[in-house]
The first five atom37 places (N, CA, C, CB, O) and aatype in JSON, in Angstrom:
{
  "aatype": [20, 20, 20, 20, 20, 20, 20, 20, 20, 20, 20, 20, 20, 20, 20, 20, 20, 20, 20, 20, 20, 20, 20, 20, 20, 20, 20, 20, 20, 20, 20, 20, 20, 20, 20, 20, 20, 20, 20, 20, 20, 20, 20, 20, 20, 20, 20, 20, 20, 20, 20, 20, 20, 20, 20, 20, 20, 20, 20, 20, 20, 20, 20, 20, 20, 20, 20, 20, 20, 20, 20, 20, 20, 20, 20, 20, 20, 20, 20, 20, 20, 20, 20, 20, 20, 20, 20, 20, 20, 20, 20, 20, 20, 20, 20, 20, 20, 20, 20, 20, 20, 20, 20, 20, 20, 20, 20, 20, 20, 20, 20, 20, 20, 20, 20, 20, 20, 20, 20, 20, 20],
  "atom_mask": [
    [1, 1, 1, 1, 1],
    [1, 1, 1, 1, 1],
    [1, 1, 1, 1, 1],
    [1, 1, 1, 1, 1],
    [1, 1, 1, 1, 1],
    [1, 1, 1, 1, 1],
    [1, 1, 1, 1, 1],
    [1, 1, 1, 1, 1],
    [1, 1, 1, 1, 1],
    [1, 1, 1, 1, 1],
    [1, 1, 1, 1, 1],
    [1, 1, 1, 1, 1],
    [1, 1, 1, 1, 1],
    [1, 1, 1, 1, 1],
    [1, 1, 1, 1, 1],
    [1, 1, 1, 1, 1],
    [1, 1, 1, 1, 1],
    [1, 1, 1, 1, 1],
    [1, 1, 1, 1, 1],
    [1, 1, 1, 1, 1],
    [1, 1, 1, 1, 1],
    [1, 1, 1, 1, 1],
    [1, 1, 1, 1, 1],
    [1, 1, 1, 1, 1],
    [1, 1, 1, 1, 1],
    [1, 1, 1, 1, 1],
    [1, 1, 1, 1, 1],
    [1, 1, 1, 1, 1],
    [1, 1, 1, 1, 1],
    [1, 1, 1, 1, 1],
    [1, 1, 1, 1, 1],
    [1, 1, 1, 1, 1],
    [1, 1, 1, 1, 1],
    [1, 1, 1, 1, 1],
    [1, 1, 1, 1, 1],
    [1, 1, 1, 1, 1],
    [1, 1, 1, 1, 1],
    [1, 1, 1, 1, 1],
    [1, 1, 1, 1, 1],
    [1, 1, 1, 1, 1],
    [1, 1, 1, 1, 1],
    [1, 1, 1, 1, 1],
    [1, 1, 1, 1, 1],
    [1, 1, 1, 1, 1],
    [1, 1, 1, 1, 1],
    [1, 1, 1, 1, 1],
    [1, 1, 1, 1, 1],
    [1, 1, 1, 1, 1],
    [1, 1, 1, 1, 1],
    [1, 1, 1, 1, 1],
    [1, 1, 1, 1, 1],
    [1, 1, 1, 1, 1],
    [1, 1, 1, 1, 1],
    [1, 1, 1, 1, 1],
    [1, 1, 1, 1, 1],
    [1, 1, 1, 1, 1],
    [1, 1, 1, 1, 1],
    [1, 1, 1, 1, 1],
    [1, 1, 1, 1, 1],
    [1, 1, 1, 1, 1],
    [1, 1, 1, 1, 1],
    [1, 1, 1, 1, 1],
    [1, 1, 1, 1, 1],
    [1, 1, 1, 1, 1],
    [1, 1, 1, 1, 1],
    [1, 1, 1, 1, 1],
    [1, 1, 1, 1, 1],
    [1, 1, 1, 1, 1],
    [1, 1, 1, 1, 1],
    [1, 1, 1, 1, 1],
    [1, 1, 1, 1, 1],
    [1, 1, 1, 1, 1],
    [1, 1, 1, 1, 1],
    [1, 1, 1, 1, 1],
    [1, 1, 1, 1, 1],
    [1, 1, 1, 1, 1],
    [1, 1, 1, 1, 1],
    [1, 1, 1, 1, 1],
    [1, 1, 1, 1, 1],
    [1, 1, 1, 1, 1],
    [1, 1, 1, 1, 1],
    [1, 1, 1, 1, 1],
    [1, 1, 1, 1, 1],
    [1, 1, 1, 1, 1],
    [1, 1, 1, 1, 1],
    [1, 1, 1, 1, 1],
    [1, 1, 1, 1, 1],
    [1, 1, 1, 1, 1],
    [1, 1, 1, 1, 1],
    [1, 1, 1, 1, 1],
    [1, 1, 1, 1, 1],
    [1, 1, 1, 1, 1],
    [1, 1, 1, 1, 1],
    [1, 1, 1, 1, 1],
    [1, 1, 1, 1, 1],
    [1, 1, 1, 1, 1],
    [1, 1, 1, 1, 1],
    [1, 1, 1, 1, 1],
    [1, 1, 1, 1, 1],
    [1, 1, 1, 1, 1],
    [1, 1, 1, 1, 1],
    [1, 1, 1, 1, 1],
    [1, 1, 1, 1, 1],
    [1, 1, 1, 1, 1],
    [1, 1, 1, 1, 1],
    [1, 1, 1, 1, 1],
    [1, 1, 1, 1, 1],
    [1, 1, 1, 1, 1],
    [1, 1, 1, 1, 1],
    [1, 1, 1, 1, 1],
    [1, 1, 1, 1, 1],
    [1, 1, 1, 1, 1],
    [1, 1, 1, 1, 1],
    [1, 1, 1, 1, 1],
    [1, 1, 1, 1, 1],
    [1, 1, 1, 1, 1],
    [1, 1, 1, 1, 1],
    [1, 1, 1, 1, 1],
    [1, 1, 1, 1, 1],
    [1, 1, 1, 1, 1],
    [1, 1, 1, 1, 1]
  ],
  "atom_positions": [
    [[-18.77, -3.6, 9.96], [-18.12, -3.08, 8.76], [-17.44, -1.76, 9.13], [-19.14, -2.89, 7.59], [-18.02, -0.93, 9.84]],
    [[-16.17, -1.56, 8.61], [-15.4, -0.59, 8.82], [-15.69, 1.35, 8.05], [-14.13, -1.4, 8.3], [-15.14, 1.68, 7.0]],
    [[-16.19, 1.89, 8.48], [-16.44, 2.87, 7.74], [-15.42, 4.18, 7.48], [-17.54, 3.2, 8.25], [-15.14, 4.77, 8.52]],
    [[-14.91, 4.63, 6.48], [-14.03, 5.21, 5.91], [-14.23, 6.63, 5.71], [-13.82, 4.61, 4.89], [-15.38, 6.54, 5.27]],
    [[-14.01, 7.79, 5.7], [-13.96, 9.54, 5.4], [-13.26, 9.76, 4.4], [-13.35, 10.51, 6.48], [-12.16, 10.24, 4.68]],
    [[-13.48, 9.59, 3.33], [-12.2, 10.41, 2.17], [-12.55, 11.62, 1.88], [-11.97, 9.76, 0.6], [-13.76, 11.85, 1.9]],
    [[-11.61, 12.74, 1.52], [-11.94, 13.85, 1.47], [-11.37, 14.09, -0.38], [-11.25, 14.71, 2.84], [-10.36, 13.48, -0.73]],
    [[-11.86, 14.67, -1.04], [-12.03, 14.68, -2.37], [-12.08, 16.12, -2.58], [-13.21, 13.88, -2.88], [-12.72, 16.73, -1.73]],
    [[-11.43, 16.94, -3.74], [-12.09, 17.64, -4.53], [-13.39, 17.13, -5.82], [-11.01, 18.2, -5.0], [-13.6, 16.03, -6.33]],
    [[-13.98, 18.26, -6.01], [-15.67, 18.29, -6.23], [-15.39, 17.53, -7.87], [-16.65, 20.37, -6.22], [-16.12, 16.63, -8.28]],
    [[-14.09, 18.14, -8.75], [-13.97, 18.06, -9.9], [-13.91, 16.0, -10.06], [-12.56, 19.15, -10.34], [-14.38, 15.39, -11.02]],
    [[-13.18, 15.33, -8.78], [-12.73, 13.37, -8.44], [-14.28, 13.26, -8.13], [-11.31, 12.7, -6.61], [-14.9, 12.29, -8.56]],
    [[-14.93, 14.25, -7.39], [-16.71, 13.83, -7.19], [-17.63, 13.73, -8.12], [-17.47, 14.72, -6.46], [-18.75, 13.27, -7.9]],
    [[-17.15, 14.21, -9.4], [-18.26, 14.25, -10.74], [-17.6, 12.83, -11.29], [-18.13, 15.91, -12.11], [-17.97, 11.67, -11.47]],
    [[-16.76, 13.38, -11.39], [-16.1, 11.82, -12.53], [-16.1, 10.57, -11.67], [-14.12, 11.94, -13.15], [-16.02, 9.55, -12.36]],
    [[-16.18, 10.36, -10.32], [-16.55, 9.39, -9.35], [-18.42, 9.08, -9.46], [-15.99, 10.09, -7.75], [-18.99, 8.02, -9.2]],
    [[-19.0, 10.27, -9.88], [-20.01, 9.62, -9.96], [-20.65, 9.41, -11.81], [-20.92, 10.43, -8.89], [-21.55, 8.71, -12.28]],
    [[-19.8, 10.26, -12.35], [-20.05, 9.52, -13.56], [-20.18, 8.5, -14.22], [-19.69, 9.65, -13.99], [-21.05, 8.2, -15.03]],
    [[-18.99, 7.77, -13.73], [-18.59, 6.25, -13.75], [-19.61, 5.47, -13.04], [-17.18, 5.96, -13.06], [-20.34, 4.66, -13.62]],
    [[-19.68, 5.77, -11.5], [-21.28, 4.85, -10.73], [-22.35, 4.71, -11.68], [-22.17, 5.78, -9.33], [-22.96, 3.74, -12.13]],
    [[-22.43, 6.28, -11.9], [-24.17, 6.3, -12.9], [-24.22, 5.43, -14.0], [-24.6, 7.87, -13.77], [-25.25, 4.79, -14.2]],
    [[-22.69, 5.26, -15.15], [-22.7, 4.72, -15.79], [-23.26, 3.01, -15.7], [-21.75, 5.13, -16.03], [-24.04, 2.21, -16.22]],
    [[-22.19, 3.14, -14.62], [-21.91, 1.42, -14.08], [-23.5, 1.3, -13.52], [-20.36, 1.09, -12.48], [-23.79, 0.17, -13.13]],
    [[-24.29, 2.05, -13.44], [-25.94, 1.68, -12.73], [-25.64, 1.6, -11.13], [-26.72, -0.15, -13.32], [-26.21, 0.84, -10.35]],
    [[-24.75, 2.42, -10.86], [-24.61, 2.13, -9.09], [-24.78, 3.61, -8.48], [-22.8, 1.38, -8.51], [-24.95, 4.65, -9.12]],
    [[-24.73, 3.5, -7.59], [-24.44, 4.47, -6.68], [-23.11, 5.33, -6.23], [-24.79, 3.92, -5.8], [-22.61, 5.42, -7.35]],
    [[-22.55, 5.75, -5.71], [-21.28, 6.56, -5.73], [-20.57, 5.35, -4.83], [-21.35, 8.35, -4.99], [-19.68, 4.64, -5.28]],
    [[-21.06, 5.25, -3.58], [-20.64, 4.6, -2.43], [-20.24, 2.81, -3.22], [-22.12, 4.73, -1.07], [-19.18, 2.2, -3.37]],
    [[-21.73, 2.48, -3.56], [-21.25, 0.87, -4.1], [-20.2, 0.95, -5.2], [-22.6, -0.08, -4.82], [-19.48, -0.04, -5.35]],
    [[-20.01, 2.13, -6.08], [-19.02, 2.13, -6.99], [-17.87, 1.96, -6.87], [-18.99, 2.9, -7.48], [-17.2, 1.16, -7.53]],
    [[-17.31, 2.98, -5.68], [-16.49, 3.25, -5.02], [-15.62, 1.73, -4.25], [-17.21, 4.25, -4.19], [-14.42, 1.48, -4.36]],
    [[-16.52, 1.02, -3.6], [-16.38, -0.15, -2.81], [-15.95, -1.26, -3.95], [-17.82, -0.5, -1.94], [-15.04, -2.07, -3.79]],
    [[-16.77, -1.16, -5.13], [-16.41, -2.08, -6.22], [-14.94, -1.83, -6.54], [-17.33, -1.87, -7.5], [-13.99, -2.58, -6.37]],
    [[-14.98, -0.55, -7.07], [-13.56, -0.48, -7.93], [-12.27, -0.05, -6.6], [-13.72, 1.06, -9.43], [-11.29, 0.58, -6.98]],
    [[-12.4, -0.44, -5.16], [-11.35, -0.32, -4.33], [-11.29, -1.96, -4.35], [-11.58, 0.59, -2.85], [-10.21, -2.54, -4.43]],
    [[-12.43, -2.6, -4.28], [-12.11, -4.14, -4.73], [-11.16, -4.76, -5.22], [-12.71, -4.51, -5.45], [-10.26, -5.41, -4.7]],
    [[-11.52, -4.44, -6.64], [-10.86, -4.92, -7.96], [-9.34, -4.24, -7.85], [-11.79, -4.35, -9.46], [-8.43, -4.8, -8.46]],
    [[-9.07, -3.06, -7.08], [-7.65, -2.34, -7.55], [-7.15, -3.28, -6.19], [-7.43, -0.16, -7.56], [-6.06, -3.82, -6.38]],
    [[-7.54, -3.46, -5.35], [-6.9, -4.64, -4.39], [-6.76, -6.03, -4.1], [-7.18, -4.54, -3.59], [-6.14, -6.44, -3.12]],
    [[-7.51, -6.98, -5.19], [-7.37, -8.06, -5.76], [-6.31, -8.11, -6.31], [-8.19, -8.33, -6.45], [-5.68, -9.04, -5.8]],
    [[-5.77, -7.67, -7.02], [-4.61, -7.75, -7.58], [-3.16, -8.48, -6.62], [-4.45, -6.27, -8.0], [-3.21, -8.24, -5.41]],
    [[-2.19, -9.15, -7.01], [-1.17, -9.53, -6.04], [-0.41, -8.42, -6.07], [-0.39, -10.8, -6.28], [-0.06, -8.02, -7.18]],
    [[0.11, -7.5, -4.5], [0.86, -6.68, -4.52], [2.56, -6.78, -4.96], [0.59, -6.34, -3.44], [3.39, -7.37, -4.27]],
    [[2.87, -6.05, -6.33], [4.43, -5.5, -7.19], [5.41, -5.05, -6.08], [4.21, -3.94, -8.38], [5.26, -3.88, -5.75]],
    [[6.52, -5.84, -5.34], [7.19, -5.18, -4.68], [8.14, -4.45, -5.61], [7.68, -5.93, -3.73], [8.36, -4.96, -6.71]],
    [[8.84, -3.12, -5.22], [9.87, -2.62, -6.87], [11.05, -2.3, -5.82], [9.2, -0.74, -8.22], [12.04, -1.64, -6.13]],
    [[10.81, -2.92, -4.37], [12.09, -2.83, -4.2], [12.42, -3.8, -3.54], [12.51, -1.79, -3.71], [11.4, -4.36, -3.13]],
    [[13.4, -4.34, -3.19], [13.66, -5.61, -2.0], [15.38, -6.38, -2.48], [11.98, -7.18, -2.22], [15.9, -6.48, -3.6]],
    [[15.83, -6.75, -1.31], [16.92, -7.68, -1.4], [17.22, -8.81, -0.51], [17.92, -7.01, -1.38], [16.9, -8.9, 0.68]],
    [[17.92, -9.74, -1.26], [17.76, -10.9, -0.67], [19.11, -11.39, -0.8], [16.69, -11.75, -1.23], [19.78, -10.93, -1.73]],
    [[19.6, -12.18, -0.09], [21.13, -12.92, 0.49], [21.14, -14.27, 0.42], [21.5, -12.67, 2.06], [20.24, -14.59, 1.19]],
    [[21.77, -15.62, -0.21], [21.88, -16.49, 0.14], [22.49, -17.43, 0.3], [21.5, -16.58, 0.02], [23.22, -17.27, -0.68]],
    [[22.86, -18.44, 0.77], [24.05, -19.26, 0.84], [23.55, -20.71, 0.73], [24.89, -19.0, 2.17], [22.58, -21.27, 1.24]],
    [[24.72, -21.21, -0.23], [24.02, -22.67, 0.12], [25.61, -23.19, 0.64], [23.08, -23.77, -1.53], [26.62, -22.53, 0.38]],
    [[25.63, -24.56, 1.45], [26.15, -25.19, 1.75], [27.28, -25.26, 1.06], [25.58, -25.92, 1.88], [28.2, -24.92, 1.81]],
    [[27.57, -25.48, 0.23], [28.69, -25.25, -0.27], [29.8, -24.48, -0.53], [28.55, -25.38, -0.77], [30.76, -24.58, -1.29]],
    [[29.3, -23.45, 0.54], [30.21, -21.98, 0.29], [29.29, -20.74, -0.52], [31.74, -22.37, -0.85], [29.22, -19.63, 0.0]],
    [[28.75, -20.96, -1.57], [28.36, -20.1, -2.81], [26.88, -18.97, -2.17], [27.81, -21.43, -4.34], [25.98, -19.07, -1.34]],
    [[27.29, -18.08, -3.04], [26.58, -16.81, -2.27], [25.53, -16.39, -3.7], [27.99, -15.25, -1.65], [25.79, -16.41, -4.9]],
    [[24.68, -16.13, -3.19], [23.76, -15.54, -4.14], [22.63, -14.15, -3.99], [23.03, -16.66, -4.4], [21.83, -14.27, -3.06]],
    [[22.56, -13.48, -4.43], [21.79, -12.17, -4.39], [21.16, -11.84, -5.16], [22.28, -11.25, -4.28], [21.48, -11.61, -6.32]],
    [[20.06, -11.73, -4.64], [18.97, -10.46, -5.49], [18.44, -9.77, -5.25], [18.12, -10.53, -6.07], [17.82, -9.7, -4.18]],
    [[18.46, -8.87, -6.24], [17.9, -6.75, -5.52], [16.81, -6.57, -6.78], [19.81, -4.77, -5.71], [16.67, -7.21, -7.82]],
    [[16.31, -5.73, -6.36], [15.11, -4.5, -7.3], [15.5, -3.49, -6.78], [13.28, -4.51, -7.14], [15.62, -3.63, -5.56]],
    [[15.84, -2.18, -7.29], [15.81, -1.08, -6.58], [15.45, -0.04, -7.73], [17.14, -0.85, -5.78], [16.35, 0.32, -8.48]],
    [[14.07, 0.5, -7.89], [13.93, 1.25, -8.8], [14.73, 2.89, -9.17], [12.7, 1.24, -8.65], [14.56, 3.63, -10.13]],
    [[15.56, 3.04, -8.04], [16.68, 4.35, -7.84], [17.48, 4.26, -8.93], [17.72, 4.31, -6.47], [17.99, 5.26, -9.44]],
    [[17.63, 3.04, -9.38], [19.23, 2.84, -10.41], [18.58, 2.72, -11.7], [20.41, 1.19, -10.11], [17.39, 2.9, -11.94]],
    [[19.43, 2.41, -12.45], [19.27, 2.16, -13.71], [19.36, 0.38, -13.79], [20.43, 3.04, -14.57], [18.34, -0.3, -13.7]],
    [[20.11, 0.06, -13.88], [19.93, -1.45, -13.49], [19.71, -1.7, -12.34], [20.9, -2.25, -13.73], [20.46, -2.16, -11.48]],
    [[17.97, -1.2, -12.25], [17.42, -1.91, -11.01], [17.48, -2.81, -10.51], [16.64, -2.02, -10.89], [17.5, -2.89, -9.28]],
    [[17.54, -3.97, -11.45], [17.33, -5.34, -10.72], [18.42, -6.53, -11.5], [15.49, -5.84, -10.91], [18.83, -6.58, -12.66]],
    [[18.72, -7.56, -10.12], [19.81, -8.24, -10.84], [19.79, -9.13, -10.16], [21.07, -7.71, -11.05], [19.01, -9.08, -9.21]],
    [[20.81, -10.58, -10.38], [21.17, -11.6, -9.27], [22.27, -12.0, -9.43], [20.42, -12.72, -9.13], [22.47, -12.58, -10.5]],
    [[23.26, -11.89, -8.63], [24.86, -11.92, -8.62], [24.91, -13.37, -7.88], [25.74, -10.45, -7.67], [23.93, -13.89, -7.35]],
    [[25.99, -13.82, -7.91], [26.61, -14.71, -7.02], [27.96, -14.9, -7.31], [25.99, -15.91, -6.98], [28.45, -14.22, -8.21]],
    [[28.83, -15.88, -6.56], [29.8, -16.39, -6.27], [30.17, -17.61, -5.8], [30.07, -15.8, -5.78], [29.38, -18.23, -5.09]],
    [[31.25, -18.08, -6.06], [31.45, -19.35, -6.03], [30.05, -20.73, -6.01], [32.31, -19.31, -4.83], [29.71, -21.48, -5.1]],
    [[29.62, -20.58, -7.23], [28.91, -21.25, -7.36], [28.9, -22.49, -8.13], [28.29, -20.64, -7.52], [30.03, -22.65, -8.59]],
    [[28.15, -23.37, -8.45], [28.04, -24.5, -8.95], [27.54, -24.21, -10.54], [27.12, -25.33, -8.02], [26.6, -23.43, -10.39]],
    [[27.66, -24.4, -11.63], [27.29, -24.22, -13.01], [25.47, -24.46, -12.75], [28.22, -25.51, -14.17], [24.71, -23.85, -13.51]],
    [[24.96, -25.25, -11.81], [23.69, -25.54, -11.74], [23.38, -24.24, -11.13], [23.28, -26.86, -11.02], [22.63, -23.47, -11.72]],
    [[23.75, -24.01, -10.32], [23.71, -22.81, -9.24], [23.48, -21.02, -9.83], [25.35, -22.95, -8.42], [22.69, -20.13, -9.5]],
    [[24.88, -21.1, -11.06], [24.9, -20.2, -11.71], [23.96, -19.86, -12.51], [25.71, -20.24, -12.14], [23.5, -18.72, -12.65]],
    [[23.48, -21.31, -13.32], [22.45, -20.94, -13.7], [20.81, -20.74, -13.84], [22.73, -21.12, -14.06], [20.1, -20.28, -14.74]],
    [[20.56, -21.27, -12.6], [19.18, -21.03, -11.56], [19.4, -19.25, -11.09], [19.31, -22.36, -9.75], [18.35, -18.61, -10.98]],
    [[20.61, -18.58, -10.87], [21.09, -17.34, -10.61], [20.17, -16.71, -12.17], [23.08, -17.27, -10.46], [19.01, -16.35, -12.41]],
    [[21.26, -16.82, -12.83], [20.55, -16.26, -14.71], [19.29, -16.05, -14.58], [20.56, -17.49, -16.18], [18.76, -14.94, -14.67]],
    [[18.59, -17.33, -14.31], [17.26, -17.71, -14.33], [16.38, -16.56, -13.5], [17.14, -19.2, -13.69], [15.52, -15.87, -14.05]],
    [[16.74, -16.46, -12.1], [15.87, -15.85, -11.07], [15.77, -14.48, -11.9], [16.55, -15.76, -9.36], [14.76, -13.77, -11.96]],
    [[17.04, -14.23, -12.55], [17.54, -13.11, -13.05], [16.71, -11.53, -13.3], [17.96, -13.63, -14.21], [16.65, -10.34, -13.02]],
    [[15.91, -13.25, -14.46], [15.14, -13.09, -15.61], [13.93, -12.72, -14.92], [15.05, -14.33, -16.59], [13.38, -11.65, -15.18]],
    [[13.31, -13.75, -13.8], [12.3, -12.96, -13.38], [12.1, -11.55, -12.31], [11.7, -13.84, -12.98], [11.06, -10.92, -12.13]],
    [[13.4, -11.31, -11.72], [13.58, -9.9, -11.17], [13.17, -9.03, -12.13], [14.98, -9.53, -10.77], [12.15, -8.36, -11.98]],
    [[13.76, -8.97, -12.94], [13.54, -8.13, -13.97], [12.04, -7.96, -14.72], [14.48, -8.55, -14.87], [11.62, -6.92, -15.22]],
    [[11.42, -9.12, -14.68], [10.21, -9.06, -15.19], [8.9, -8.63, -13.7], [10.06, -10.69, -16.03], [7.74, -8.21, -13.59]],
    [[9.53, -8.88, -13.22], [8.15, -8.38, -12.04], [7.22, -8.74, -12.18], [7.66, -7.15, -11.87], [6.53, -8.27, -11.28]],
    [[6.44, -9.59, -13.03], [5.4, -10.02, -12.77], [5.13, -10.27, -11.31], [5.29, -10.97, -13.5], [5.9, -10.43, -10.37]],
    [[3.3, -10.27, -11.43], [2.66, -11.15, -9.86], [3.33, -12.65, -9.96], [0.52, -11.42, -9.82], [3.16, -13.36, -10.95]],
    [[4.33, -13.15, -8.49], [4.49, -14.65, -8.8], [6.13, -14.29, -8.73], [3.7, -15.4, -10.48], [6.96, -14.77, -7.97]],
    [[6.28, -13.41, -9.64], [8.51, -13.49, -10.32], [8.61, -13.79, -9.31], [9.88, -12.03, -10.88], [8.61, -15.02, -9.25]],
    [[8.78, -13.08, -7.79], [9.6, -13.05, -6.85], [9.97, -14.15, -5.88], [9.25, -12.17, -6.31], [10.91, -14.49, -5.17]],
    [[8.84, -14.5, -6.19], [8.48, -16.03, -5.21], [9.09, -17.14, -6.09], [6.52, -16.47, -4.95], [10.02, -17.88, -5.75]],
    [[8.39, -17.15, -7.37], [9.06, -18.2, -8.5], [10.69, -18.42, -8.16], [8.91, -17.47, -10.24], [11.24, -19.49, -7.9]],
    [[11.41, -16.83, -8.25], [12.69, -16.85, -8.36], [13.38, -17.3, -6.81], [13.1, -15.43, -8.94], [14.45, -17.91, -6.85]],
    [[12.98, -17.1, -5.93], [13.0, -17.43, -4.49], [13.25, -18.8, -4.52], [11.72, -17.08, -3.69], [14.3, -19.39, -4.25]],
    [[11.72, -19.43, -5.03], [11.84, -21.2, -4.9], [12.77, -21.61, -5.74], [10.5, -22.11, -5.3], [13.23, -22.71, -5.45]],
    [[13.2, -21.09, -6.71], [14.12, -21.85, -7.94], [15.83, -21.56, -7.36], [13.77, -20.89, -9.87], [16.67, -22.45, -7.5]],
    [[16.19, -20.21, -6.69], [17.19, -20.63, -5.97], [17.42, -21.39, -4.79], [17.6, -19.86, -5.81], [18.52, -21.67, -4.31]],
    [[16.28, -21.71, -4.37], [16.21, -22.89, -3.07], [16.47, -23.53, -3.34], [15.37, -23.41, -2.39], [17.43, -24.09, -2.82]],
    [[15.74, -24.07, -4.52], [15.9, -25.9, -5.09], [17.0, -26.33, -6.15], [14.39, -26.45, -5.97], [17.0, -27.23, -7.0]],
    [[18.27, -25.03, -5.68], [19.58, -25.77, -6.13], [20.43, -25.47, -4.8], [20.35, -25.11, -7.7], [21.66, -25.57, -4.83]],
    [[19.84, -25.15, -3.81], [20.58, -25.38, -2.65], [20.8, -23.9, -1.6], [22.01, -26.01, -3.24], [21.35, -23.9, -0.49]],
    [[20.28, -22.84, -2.24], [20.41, -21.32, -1.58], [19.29, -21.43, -0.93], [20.46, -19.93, -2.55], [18.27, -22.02, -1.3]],
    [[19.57, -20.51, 0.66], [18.85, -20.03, 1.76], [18.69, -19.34, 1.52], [19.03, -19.93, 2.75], [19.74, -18.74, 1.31]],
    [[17.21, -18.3, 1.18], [17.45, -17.05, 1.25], [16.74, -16.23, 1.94], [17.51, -16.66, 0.29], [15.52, -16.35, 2.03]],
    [[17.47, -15.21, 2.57], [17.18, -14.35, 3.68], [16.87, -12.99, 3.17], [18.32, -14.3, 4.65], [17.66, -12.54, 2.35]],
    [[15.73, -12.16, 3.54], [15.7, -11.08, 3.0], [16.49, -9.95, 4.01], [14.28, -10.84, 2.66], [16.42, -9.95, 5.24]],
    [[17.31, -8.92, 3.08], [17.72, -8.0, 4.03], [17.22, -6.75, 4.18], [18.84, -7.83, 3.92], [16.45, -6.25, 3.35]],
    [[17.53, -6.27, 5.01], [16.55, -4.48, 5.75], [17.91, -3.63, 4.52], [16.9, -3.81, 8.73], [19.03, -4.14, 4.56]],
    [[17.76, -2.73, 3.79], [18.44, -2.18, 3.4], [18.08, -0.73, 3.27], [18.72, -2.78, 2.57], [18.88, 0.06, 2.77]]
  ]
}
């Protein structure tokens, strides 16, 4: 087992063990519990972009970038009305961020014909 050093002020050491005492634990098992639970969770990317093309010519994109104001979006071009609107669609879940959007929206522009590649930006 990997053992860890965090260094704390005294004021994060009371209320760290307030919570244990509460919870009937110890500082250490408390600690281990609730780094658990905050890392179970599926990790929120809030930034990323992606490029894609399907066969047909038509280009499709999607960004998050929490810098802007319209962070997040999915553009394309020359696309197919099916195409365009699997685009709308992904749109919708960029914007929502849920655990899942990104991937959801990923597979749903695949399965009208877009590759998509993520880019270093």
């Amino acid at each position: 087992m990997l053992e860890t050093k965090i260094r704390m002020e005294p004021d994060l050491i009371n209320q760290i063990d307030a919570h244990a005492q509460a919870a009937g634990l110890n500082r250490a098992d408390w600690m281990r519990q609730a780094l658990a639970q905050a890392t179970s969770e599926p990790v929120l990317r809030i930034t990323y972009y992606y490029r894609g093309y399907a066969e047909n010519g038509a280009l499709a994109i999607i960004s998050r970038d929490n810098r802007y104001s319209r962070n997040a979006q999915c553009t394309f071009q020359n696309a197919t009305q099916e195409q365009a609107d699997a685009c709308r669609r992904a749109e919708l879940l960029v914007i929502s961020n849920e655990p899942g959007d990104l991937q959801e929206a990923l597979a749903l522009l695949a399965s009208v014909g877009f590759r998509m590649i993520e880019v270093a930006r």
